[in-house]
N, C-alpha and C positions, 0 to 999 in steps of 0.2 A: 355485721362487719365489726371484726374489734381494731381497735388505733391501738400500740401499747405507744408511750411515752418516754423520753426517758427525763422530762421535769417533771418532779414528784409534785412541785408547783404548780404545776400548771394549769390548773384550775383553783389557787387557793384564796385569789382573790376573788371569784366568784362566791363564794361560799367557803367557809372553815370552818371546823370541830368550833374554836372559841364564839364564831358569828351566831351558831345554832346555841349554843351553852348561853348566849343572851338574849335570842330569842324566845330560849324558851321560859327561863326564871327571870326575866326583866322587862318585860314587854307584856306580858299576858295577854299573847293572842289568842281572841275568841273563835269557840268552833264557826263554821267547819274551819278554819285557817290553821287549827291543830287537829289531830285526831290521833287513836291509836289502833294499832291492827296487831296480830298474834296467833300465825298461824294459820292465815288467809282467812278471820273472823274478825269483826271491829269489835272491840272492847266496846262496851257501854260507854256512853259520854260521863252517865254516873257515878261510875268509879274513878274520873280524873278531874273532874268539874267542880267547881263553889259557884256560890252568888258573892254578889257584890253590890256598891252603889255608884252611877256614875251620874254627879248631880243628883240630882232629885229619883230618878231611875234604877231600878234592883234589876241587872244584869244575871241572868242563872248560867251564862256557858263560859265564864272564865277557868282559866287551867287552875287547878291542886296542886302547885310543884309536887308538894312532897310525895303526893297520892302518885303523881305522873313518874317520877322520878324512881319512885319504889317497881311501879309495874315496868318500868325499863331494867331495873335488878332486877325484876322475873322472868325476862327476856321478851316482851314489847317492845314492837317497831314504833318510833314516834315518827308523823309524820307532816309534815309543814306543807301546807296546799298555797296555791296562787302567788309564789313568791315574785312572779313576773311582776305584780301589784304592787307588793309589799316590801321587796328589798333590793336597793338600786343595782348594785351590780348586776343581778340576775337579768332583772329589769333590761338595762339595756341591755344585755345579750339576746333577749326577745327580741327588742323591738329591730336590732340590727337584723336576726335571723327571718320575722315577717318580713322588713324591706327586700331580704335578699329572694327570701321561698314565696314571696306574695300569699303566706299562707296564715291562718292562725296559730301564733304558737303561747304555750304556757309552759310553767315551771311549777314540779312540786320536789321534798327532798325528803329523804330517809333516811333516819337514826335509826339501826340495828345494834344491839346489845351484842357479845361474843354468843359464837353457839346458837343462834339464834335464825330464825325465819318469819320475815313479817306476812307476804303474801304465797300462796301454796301458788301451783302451775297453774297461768291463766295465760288468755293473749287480753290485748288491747285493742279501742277501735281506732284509736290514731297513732301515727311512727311516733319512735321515742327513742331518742339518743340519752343512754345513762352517761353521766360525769361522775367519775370517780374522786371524790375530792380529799379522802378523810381514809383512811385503815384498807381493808380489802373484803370483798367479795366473790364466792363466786358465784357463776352464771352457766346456767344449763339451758340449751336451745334445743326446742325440738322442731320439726316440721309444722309449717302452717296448718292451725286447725280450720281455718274458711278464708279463701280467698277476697282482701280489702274489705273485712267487714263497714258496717252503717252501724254509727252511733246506733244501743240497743241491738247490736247482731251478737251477742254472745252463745259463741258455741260453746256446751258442757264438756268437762274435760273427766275423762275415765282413766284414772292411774295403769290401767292394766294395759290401755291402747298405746300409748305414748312413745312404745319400741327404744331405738336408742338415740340419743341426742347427735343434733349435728355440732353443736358447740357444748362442749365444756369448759370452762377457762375462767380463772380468776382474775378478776379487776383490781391493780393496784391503783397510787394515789397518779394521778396525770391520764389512767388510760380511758378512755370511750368506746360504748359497742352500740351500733345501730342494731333495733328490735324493731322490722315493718309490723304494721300493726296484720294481725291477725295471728302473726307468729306465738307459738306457748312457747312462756320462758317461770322461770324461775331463779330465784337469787335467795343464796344464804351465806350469816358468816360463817369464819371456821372457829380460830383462836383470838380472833382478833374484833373492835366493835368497826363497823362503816358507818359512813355519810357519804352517800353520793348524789347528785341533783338527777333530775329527768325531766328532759326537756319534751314538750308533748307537740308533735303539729299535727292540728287537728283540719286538713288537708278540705278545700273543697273539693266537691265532683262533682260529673256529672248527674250523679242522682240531685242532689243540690239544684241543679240549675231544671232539669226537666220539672222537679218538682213547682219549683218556681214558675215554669210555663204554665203548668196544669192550675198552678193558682189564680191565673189570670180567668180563667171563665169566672171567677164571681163579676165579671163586670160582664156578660152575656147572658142575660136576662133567659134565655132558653136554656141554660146548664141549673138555674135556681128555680127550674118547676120540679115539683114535687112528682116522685114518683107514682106509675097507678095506683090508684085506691086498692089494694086485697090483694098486690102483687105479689104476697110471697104464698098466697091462698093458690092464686090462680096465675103462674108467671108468664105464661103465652104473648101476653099483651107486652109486660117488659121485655122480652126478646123478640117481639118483632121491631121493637124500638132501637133496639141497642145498636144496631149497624148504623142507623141514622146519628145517633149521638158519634160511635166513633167517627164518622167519618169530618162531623161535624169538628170535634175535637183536633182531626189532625187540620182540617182546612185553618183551624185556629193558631194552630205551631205552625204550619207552611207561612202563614203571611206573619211570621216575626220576620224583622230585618236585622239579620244578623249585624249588621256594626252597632246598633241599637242595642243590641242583647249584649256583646263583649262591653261598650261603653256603661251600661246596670251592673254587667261582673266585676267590672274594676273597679267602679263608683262604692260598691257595696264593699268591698276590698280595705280600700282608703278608709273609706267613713270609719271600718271598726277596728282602725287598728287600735294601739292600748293608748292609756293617758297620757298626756304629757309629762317631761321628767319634770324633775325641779330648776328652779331656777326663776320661774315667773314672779316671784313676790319681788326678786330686788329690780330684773329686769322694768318691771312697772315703776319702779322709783327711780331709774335712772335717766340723768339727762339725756335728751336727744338735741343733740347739735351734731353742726360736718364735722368734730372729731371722733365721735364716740363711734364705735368698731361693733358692727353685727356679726353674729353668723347663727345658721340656721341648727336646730335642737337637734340633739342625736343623729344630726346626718339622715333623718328617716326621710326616706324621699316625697317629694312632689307628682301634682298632677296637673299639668294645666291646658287647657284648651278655648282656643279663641270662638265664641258661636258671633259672628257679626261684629258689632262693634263693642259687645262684650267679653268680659274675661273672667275665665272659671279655674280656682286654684280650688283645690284640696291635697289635704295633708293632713294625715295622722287622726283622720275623722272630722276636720272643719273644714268649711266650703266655704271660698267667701266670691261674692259678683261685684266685679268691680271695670272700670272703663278699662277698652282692648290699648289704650295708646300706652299705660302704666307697664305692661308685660316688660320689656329689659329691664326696666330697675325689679322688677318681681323676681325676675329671675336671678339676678343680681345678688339679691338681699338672702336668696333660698338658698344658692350655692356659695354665699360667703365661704369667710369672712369678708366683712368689705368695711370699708369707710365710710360714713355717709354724705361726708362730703364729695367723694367722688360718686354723688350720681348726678351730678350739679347739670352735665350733657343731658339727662334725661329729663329732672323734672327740678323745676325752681325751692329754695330754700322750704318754703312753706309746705309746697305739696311733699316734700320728702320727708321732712317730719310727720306730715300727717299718715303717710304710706308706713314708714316705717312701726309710729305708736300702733297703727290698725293690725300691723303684723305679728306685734309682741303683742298685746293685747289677746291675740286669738293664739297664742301660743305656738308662732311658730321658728320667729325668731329670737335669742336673747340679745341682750345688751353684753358685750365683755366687759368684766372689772378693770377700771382704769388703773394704768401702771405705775405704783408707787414707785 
């Protein structure tokens, strides 16, 4: 699916031509956080790499501007991995997009030179929405080469089979094209250099979670006996067994209880979403009294549920257990902004302070900067 735009903006505060031009000669990000590809082949790390010292420690995978900057005049794609980690804006764009997709998502971006081709026709194993943020490119779609591949399902791609594309179409600065993963695409510039981010969501499934049942037999003592002795000499023995292990196996998936299983998919969901943004070091330093004004970090949502007279929040990957009576000021405090003095109905001066620290502390609330 391509979006065209008509704000050439519209993605510039995400990422811009000058953001990468400081990334890459100001920052010296280490591999892999940079890399270079060229024609759907990775450049050696050795032809853009120095050492260094950082402290007492000699670093070998820092960048060569000049070395990196020359192989971009040769027509090298530079290419900036994990920026969801490394650069705020992107960053939250993630983290909004895992609250929304409940899925994994990451961020990498591409510097193409004019004339140029960083990756030949491949598909991916996860969706990937391109942002176009910088000059143009364009983009050739052809038919899926395998059906919602699995991390490691790389189908080989034969230039002769490829037929003709369903999309051709150049990406200016503002526009987006959704690529499902499996899809073979390619991207080159013409006259002109690109930058455009790719957003990756790397989708759980079904195979995810079966596989995840099947891991449970290490704790059935009858799934860790060792196979016969000379069974691949003599297998008769192994396959008069095997209907007994299968059946064993599914008797083992029929008595999962499914709200138990959805309750481990979300828990497992929450816990990895990415790190906290910024903002914790002053929040820790700032007073808490009933006027100082909360609200909770990036909006990235909550999970909470009451087992008994306990209470179980997770968010953003922390869990914390805490008494079931606290829940509306929790809630409270998660959906700010709030005041802290108005939770005075729920819980007395001291325990709101202490609720509150225990919530910045774990990163989920900030303090707002008092109004000069």
């Amino acid at each position: 699916m391509h979006t065209r735009c008509a704000d050439d903006d519209a993605f510039a505060d995400l990422l811009s031509f000058d953001d990468v031009d400081q990334i890459v000669t100001s920052t010296s990000p280490r591999r892999p956080a940079i890399r270079v590809v060229r024609q759907g082949r990775e450049v050696p790390a050795a032809r853009y790499t120095r050492a260094g010292t950082l402290g007492s420690r000699t670093l070998t995978d820092l960048p060569d501007v000049d070395r990196l900057l020359g192989l971009f005049d040769d027509g090298a794609t530079i290419v900036l991995q994990g920026l969801h980690r490394t650069w705020p804006p992107v960053g939250r764009l993630c983290r909004a997009l895992e609250a929304f997709l409940t899925h994994p998502v990451q961020a990498n971006a591409y510097l193409t030179p004019p004339s140029s081709q960083g990756l030949r026709v491949h598909h991916d194993t996860h969706d990937v929405f391109a942002l176009q943020t910088f000059g143009r490119k364009r983009w050739v779609i052809y038919p899926p080469a395998v059906a919602n591949p699995l991390p490691g399902q790389h189908q080989p791609v034969d230039p002769d089979d490829l037929g003709a594309p369903e999309i051709d179409t150049e990406l200016e600065p503002g526009d987006s094209l959704y690529v499902p993963r499996g899809t073979l695409h390619a991207a080159a510039t013409t006259g002109a250099a690109s930058l455009h981010l790719t957003i990756g969501v790397r989708v759980v499934t079904w195979h995810d979670v079966a596989r995840r049942l099947v891991e449970r037999t290490r704790d059935v003592p009858a799934f860790r006996d060792a196979l016969p002795l000379g069974f691949a000499r003599e297998p008769d023995e192994l396959r008069t067994e095997v209907p007994a292990r299968i059946e064993q196996l599914a008797d083992l998936i029929l008595d999962v209880d499914a709200d138990q299983l959805v309750d481990d998919e979300t828990d497992r969901l929450w816990s990895g979403l990415m790190a906290r943004p910024g903002g914790a070091l002053r929040s820790r330093l700032a007073q808490l009294d009933d006027d100082a004004v909360l609200t909770p970090r990036d909006r990235l949502p909550f999970h909470i549920r009451i087992c008994g007279d306990r209470l179980r929040v997770r968010r953003a990957g922390v869990e914390l257990d805490m008494p079931a009576w606290v829940e509306p000021a929790v809630r409270a405090l998660l959906t700010g902004p709030v005041r802290l003095g108005s939770l005075a109905d729920d819980l007395d001066a001291g325990s709101r302070r202490v609720l509150a620290r225990r919530l910045v502390r774990e990163g989920m609330i900030v303090v707002e900067p008092a109004a000069r």
